[in-house]
C-alpha positions as CSV (number, residue, x, y, z in Angstrom):
1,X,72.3,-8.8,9.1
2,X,69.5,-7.4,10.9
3,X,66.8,-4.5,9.6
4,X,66.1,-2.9,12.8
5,X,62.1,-3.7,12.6
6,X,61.6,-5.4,16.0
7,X,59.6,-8.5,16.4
8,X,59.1,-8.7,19.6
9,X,59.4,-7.3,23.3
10,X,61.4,-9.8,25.0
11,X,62.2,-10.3,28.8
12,X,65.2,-11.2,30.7
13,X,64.7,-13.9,33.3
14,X,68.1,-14.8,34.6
15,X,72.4,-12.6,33.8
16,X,75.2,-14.4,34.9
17,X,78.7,-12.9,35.4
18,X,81.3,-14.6,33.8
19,X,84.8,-13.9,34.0
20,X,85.2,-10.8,31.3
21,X,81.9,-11.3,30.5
22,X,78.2,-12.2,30.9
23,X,75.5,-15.0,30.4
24,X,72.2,-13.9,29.4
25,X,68.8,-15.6,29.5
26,X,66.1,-14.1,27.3
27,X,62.6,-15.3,26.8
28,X,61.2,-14.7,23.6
29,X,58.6,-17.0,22.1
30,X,58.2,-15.9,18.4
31,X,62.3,-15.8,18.1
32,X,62.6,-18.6,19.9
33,X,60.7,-21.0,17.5
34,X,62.8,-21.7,14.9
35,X,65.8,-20.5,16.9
36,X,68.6,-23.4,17.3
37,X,72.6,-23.3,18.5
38,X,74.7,-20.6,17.1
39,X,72.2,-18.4,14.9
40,X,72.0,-14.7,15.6
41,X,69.3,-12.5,17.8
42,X,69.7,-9.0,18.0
43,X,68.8,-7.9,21.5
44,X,68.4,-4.0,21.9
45,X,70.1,-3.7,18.8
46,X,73.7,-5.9,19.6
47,X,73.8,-9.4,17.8
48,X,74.2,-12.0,20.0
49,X,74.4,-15.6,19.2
50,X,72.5,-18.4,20.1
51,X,74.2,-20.9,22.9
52,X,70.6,-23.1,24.2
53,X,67.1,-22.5,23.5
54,X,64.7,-24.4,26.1
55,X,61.0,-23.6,26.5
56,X,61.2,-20.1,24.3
57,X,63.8,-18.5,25.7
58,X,67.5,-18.6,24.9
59,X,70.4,-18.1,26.5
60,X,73.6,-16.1,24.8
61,X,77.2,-15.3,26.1
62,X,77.8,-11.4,26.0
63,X,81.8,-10.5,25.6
64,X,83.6,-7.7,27.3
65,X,84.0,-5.6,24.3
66,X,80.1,-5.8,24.3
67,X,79.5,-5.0,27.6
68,X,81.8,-2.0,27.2
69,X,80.0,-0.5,24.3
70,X,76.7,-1.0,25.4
71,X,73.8,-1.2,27.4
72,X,73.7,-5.0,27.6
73,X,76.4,-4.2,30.3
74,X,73.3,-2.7,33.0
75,X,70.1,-5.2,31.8
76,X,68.8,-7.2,35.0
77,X,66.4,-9.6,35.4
78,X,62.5,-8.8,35.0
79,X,63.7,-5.6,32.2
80,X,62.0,-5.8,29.0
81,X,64.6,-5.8,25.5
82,X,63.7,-5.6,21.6
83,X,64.3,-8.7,19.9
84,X,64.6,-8.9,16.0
85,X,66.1,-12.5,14.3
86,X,68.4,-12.0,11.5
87,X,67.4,-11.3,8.0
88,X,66.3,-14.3,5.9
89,X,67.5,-14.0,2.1
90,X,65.2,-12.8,-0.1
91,X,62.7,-11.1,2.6
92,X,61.4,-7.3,2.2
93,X,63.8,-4.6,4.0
94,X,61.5,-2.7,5.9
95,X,63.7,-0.8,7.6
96,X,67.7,-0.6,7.0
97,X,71.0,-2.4,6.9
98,X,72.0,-2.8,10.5
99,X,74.7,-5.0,11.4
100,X,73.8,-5.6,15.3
101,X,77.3,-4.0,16.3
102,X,76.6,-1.4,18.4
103,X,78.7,2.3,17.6
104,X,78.3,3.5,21.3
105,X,75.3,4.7,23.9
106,X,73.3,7.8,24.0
107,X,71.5,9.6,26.3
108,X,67.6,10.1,26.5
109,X,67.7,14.0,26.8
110,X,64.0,14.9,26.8
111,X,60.5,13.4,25.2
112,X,58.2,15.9,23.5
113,X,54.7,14.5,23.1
114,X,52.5,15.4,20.5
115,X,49.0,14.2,19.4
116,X,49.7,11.0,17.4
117,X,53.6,10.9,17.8
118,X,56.1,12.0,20.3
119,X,59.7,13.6,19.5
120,X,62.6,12.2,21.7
121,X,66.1,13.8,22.2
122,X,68.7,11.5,22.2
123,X,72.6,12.5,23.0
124,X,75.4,11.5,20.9
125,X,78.8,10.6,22.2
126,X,81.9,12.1,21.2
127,X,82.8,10.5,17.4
128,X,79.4,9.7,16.2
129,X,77.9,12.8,14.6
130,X,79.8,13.0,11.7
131,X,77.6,10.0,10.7
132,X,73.9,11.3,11.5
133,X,72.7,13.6,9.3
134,X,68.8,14.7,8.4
135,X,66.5,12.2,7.2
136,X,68.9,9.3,7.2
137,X,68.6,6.2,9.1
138,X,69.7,5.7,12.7
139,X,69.7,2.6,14.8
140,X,68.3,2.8,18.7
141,X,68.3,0.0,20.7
142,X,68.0,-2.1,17.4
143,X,64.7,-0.1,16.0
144,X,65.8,1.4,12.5
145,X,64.3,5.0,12.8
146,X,64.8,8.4,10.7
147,X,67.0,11.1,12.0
148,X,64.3,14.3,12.0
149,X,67.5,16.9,13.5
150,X,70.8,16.5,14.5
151,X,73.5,19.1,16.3
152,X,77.2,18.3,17.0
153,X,76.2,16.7,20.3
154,X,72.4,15.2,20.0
155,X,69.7,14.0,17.6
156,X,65.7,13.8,17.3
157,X,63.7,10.8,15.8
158,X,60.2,11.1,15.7
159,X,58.4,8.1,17.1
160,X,54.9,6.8,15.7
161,X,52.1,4.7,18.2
162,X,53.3,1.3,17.0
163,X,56.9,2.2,17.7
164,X,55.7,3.2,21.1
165,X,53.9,0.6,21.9
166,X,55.6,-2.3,20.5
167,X,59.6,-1.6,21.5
168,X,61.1,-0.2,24.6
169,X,61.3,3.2,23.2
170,X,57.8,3.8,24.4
171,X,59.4,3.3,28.2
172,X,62.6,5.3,28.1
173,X,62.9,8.3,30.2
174,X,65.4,11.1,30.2
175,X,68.1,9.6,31.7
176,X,68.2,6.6,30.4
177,X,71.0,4.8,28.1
178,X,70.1,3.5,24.5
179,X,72.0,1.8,21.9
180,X,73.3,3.4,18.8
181,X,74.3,2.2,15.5
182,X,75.1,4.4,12.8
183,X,74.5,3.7,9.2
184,X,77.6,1.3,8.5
185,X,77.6,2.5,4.7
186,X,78.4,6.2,6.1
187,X,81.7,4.9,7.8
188,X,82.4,3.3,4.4
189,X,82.0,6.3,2.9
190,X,84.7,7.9,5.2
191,X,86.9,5.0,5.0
192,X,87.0,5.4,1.5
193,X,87.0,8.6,0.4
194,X,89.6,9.6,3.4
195,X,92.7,9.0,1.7
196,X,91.8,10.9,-1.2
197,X,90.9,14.0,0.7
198,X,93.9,14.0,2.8
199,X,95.9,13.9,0.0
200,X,93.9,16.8,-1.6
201,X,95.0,18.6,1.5
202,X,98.7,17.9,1.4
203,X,98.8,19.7,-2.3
């Protein structure tokens, strides 16, 4: 489990293509320091796990399923990536419960800069919507942010100087694809209470 507050900007110094999937090499000193075989980095928001650390960076195998869903799929060597380890019991949530497993990618639509924050439109794919609403919590590219607006087909968040400065969401640009993960208690929500309202509808 993850909490979507980003530790560091990391960079990625060597991808390898591997049959159905890919090998990834990520420097990261902070991360890296108590990092050892098999624990669990979130990198632009998708949990990865741990194969080798040598001289603070690591390297981690990224599966087709992974590759498909998100933006992992296009990183090249030299590109900057938020880097977050997982939660340690007993540690203060700053932001929310994110799992690391990525819901789809979005679309940087526009940036809207004001004097001490700046707004940035972000697309939704098809399927996703239903679980952004107003004020709740929204995972891109593994920062946990607040949803300010959302329509059938795109969202806002409102991002503050740190934010900017300290995660690759200060360097996106219209066009660009970011990593999305809804709030995983919302889906629950649906998985749950669908059964019941179907059967409300069937009376």
């Amino acid at each position: 489990m993850f909490t979507g507050i980003v530790e560091e900007l990391g960079e990625v110094v060597a991808v390898a293509d591997l049959p159905d999937a890919a090998r990834v090499t990520i420097a990261g000193p902070l991360v890296t320091s108590d990092a050892k075989h098999g624990d669990s980095i979130a990198v632009n928001g998708v949990c990865l796990t741990v194969v080798d650390v040598v001289g603070g960076a690591f390297t981690a195998d990224v599966m087709r399923e992974t590759l498909t869903r998100s933006s992992l799929a296009k990183v090249t060597e030299g590109d900057q990536v938020n880097l977050e380890r997982a939660a340690a019991v007993g540690q203060r949530l700053g932001g929310h419960i994110v799992q690391g497993h990525v819901d789809g990618t979005g679309v940087v639509l526009a940036r809207e800069k004001a004097e001490h924050w700046e707004i940035v439109h972000i697309g939704l794919p098809p399927g996703l919507a239903r679980y952004v609403v107003e004020k709740g919590s929204i995972t891109v590219d593994g920062v946990s942010l607040t949803v300010v607006s959302v329509t059938e087909d795109s969202f806002t968040v409102s991002l503050i100087p740190t934010t900017l400065d300290l995660t690759t969401l200060g360097r996106r640009v219209p066009g660009d694809h970011v990593n999305l993960e809804v709030d995983v208690l919302a889906k629950y929500v649906e998985r749950l209470a669908l059964p019941h309202l179907r059967a409300e509808e069937a009376r």
